[in-house]
N, C-alpha and C positions, 0 to 999 in steps of 0.2 A: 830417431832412436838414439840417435850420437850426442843430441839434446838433454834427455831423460835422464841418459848415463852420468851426462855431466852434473844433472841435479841432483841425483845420488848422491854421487860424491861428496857435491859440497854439502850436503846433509848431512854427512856422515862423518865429514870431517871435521864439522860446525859441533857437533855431539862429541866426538872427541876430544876435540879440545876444551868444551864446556865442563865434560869428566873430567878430563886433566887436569883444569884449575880448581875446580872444588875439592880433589883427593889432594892434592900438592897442598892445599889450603889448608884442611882439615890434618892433615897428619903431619905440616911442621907447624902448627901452632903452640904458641907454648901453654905449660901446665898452668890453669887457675888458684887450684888447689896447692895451698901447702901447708904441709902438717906443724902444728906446734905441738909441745910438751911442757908442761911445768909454771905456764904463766904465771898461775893463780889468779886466771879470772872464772868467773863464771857463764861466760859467753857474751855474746855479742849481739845486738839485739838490732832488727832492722825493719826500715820501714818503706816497703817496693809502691812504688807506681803505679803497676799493672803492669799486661802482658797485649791486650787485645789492642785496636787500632786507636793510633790517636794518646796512647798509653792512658788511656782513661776508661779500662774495667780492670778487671780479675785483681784488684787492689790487694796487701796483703799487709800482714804485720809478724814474721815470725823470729824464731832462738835459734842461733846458731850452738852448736854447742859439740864439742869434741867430733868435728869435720861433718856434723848433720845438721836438721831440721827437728828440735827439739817441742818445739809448739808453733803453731799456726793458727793465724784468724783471717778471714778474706771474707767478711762479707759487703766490706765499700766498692765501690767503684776503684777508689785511689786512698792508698794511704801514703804519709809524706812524714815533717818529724815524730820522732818517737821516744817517748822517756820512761824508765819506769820510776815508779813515786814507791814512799819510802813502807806502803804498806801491799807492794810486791804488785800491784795494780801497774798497768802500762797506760800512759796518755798518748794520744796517738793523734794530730791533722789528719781531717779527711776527707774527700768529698763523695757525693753519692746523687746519682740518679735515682725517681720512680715515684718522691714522697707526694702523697695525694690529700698534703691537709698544711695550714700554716704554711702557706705558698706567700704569702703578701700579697706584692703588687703583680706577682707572675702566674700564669695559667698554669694551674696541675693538669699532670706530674709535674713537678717541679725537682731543680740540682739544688742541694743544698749543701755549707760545707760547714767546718768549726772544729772539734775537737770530740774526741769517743775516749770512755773509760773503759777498757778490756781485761777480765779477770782469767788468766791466764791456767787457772787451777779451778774452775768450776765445774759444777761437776755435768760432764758429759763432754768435757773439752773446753776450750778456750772460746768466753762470750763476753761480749757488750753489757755489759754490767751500767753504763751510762751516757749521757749524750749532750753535748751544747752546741745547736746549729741555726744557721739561720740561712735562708733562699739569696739563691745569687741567681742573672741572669743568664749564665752561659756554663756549662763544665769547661770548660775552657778558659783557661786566663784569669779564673776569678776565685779559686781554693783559696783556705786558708792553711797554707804553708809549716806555721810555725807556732807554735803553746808553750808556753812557761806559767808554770804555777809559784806566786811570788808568797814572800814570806807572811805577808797582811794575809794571804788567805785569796786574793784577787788572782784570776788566770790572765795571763798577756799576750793579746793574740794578733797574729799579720793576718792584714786582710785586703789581697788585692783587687776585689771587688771594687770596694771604696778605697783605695790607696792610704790606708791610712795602718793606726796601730791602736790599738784600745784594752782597755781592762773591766772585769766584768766579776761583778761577783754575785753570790745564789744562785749557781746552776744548776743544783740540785734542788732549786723550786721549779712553783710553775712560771716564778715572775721574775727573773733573772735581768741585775741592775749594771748597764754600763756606767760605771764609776768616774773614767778618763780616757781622753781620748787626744792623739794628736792627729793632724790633718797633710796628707801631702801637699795638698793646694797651697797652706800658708809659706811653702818653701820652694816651687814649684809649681813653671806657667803650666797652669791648669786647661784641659779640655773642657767645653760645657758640661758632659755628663761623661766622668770618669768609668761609669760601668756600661759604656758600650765601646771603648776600648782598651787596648792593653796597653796603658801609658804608662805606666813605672814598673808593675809586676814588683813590689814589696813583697818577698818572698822570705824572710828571714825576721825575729826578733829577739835579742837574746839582752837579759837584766844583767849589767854590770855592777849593778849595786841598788838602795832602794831606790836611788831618784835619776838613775841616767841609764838608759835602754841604747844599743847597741841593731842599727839597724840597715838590713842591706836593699836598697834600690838598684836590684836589678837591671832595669834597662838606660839607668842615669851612668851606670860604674863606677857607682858611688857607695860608700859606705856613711852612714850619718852618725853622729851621739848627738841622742835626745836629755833633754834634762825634762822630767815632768814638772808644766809648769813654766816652763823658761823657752821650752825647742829645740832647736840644733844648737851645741854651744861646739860642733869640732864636724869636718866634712874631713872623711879618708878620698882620696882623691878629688881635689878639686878641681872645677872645670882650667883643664887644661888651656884654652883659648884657641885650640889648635877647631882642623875640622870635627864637626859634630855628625859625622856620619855613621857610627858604631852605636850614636844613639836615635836612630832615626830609620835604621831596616825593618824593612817592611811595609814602612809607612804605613806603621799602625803602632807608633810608640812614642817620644819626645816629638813633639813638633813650635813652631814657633808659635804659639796661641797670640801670644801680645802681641805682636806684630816689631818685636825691639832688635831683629835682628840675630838672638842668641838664644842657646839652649842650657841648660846648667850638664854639664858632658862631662866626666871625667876622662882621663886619658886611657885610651883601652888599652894601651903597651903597660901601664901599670893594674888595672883590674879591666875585663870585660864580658856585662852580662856573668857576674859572680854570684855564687850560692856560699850562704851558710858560714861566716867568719864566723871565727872563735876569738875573745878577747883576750890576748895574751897577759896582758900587763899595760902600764900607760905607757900609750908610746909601741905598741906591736899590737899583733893583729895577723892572726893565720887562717887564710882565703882558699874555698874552692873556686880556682876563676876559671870558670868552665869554660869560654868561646876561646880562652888560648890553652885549651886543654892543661891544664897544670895545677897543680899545689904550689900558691906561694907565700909567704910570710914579710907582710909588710913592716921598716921601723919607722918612725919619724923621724928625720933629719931634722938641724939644727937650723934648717930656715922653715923648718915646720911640711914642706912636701912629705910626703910617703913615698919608699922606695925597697922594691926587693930585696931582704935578706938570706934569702933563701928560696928556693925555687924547685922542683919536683917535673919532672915532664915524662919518666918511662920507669916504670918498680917492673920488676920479674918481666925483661924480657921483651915487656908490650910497653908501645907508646898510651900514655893516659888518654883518654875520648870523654870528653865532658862529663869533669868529675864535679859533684855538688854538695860534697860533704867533704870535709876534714878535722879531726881530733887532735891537742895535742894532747896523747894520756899521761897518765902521772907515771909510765917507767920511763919515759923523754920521746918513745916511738910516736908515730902520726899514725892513726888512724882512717883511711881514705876510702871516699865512696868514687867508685870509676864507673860512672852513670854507662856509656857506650860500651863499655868492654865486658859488663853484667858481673861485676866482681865487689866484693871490699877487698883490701886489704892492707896491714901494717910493717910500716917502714922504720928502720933505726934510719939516725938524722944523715947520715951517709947514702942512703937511699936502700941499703937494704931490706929486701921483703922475708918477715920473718911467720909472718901469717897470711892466710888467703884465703877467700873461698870465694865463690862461680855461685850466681842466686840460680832458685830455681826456674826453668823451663818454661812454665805456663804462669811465673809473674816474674818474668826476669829483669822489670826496667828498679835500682834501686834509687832511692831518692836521699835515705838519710841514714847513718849505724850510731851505735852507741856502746860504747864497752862495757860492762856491769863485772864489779859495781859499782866503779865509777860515777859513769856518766858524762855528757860535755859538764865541762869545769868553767869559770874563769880564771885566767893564770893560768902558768904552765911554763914550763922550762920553754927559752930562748936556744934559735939556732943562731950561726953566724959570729963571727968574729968579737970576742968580747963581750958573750954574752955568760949568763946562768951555766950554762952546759960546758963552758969551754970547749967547746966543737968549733973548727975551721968551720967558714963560710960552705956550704955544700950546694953544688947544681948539677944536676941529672941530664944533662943533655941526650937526648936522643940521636940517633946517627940515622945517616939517612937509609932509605927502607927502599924497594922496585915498588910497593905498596900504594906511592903518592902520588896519581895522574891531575896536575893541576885541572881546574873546570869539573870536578865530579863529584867535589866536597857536597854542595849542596844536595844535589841527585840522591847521596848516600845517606844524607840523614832522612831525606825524604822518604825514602825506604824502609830505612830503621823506625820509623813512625809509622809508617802503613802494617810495618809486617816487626813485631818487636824482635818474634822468636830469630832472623837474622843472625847468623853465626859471626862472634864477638871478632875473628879472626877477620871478616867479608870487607877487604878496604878497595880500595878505588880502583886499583890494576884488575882484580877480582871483580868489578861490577863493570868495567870498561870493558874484559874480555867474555862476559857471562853476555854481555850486551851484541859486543862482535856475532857470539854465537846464534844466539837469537835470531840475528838480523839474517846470518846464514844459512840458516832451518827454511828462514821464512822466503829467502830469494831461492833456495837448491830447491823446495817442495815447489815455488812455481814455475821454475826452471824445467823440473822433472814434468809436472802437468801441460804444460807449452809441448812437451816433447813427443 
C-alpha cells in the first residue's frame, strides 16, 4: 500500500511540474505581434514551409496586411521564395507531392518542384493561374528554393536536385527551353549522382546584374558570384583551411570524393548553413545565417576576406532560431524571417523591432517575406561604421537565458520537425523538464502498479 502511495505522488508531482512549466512558459513569453502605423507599405508578403511533419505539407503563400491574413493560397506541399511581378501576379518556389503524369525517370505519383504563378484576385479567391515544374527524386533536399524573372524575359532558378542554377524560358508552352546553365560539379568535388544526396543544398539565387548571379551554397558556407559564361569570378567566404566539419554533418553533405584530402568549407564563425543573402553593394552582402542563429552583414576587407559589419542575434525580446530570410528595405530597416520562433519581423539598424507578426498556426514554419512594394532590391543602405547610413557599428547580443541546457539543441529541433505546431517560446530547460516529467508519470504509474 505504502508502495502505490508512493507512486501516486510521484505521478502527481511529475504532472505538476509538467503544468508548471508549460504555464510559466506560455504566459512570460514575449509579444510576436507589434503594431505599426503609417509605413506606407502595403504589406508584407510571405512565403511558409508548411505546418505538418517534416515541414513538408500544408504549404502556404499569403498577405499580411494591417496585423492580419489578407489572402491565402495553400494548395502546395511547400511554398519557399515569393515575389510579386509587376502585373500584381505573385511568383512563388514550390514543391508538391501526388503528380501522376511527366514523372520522368521516377515512378508516379511523383514530387515535383519549380515555380507557380498565383493570381491573388481571381475570382472565387486566390488561384494558380500557372506552373513550371519538373520531378525530383525525394521531397526532401531537392525543392527549388529560389525564382527570379530577369529582364531578357528568362526565369532563374536554384535547383538542389542537380546542384546547379539554370535559366529557362517558354514556360508558358508546352516546350519550355533551358537557355543556361551552371554546374556545382565544375567548382565542387562532386558525388557520383548529386540527386541521391544533399551535398550542397543550393538554396538561394539572386541576379546582381545581367551577367553575375549571386549565389548561396548552403551546406559549403559559402556564398559564390557567378558570371554567366565565365563561373565564379568571387567566393564570400572562402575555405577557411581550418576543420571542415560544419561541412560535413550528417554525413550526407560535403565529403572528400577526390580522395585530395580537402573539402571547399567556408569558416562557419563567419557564415554557417546560411539562407537567402541580399546583395548590398560590391563589397557587402546581408546574410540569414541560420545555424548561428543570426542576421549578419558581411564587408570585404582590404585583404579581400569577408567579415561581420553588423550582426543581429535577439529583436523584441527573443533570442533569433534559424532565421532564413533577411531584407534590407529602402527606409534602411531589415526585414527578418525568424524560421524557429514562427515570426517576421522589422528592425531599425539599432536592432529595434518596429513591426512583427506570429505566422499562422496550421502553416507556421516561414521560409521567405517580401515587403510590397518594394520588394528584395539589390543595393541598400550600409550598417556599420563609415558606412551610407552613418549608423555606429550595431550588435545585438543576447544575454544569457535558464532556457539553454547544453546536449538538447538537437533533441529540440528534432521536435520542432516532427511536430511544427511546438510553441515558439518551448527551449531546452522546457523539453529537459517536460522530459523529467514524463519519465516521472511513467516510473510513479509503475511504482503505483507494483504496489
Amino acid at each position: 500500500m505504502e508502495r502505490a502511495t508512493r507512486g501516486v505522488a510521484l505521478v502527481a508531482l511529475s504532472l505538476f511540474v509538467l503544468g508548471l512549466t508549460l504555464g510559466i512558459g506560455a504566459a512570460t513569453a514575449p509579444d510576436r505581434g507589434v503594431a505599426t502605423a503609417g509605413d506606407g507599405t502595403t504589406g508584407t508578403l510571405v512565403g511558409s514551409q508548411g505546418g505538418g511533419p517534416g515541414w513538408h505539407e500544408k504549404g502556404s503563400v499569403y498577405l499580411v496586411e494591417n496585423g492580419s491574413i489578407a489572402w491565402r493560397e495553400d494548395s502546395a506541399d511547400s511554398y519557399f521564395d515569393v515575389t510579386m511581378l509587376p502585373d500584381g501576379t505573385v511568383m512563388a518556389g514550390f514543391m508538391h507531392s501526388g503528380y501522376d503524369s511527366d514523372c520522368g525517370p521516377y515512378e508516379t505519383p511523383c514530387t515535383k518542384t519549380g515555380f507557380r504563378i498565383i493570381d491573388p484576385d481571381a475570382a472565387g479567391g486566390p488561384a494558380v493561374v500557372g506552373e513550371y515544374a519538373f520531378p525530383v527524386r525525394t521531397a526532401k533536399n531537392s525543392e527549388t528554393h529560389d525564382v527570379e524573372r530577369l529582364a531578357s524575359g528568362e526565369y532563374l532558378l536554384s535547383d538542389m536536385e542537380h546542384e546547379r542554377i539554370f535559366t529557362v524560358r517558354g514556360v508558358e508552352s508546352d516546350d519550355p527551353e533551358i537557355t543556361w546553365q551552371w554546374n556545382a560539379s565544375s567548382f565542387y568535388d562532386a558525388p557520383p549522382d548529386p540527386t541521391r544526396r544533399d551535398w550542397l543544398h543550393i538554396n538561394d539565387v539572386d541576379a546582381v546584374n545581367q551577367t553575375h548571379y549571386l549565389v548561396s551554397v548552403r551546406n559549403a558556407n559559402q556564398l559564390l558570384l557567378v558570371e554567366r559564361g565565365a563561373g565564379v569570378v568571387e567566393v564570400v567566404n572562402a575555405d577557411h583551411g581550418g576543420d571542415d566539419g560544419s561541412c560535413q554533418v550528417r554525413g550526407e553533405q560535403l565529403a572528400d570524393f577526390d580522395g585530395d584530402g580537402d573539402v571547399r568549407c567556408g569558416n562557419p564563425e563567419v557564415l554557417d548553413h546560411q539562407h537567402n543573402p541580399q546583395w548590398l553593394g560590391d563589397g557587402a552582402v546581408l546574410v540569414a545565417d541560420s545555424d548561428n542563429d543570426r542576421v549578419v552583414e558581411l564587408h570585404r576587407a582590404d585583404d579581400g576576406r569577408w567579415e561581420p559589419a553588423w550582426t543581429l542575434t535577439r529583436a523584441g525580446g527573443i533570442d533569433i532560431r534559424w532565421p532564413r530570410d533577411a531584407d534590407r528595405l529602402d527606409n534602411g530597416n531589415t526585414l527578418v524571417t525568424d524560421t524557429l520562433n514562427k515570426r517576421v519581423f522589422e528592425v531599425t539598424p539599432d536592432g529595434t523591432v518596429v513591426w512583427s507578426t506570429e505566422t499562422p498556426s496550421d502553416s507556421p514554419i516561414p521560409y521567405e517575406a517580401e515587403r510590397l512594394p518594394e520588394g528584395e532590391r539589390v543595393g541598400g543602405v550600409l550598417y556599420g561604421p563609415g558606412d551610407e547610413s552613418g549608423a555606429e557599428s550595431s550588435t545585438s547580443t543576447p544575454a544569457p537565458t535558464p532556457e539553454s541546457v547544453p546536449g538538447l539543441s538537437l533533441a529540440l529541433v528534432g521536435l520542432q520537425a516532427v511536430a511544427p505546431w511546438t510553441p515558439f517560446w518551448f527551449g531546452e530547460l522546457h523539453l529537459a523538464l517536460a522530459v523529467l516529467s514524463v519519465l516521472g508519470v511513467v516510473i510513479g504509474t509503475g511504482t503505483w502498479y507494483r504496489g
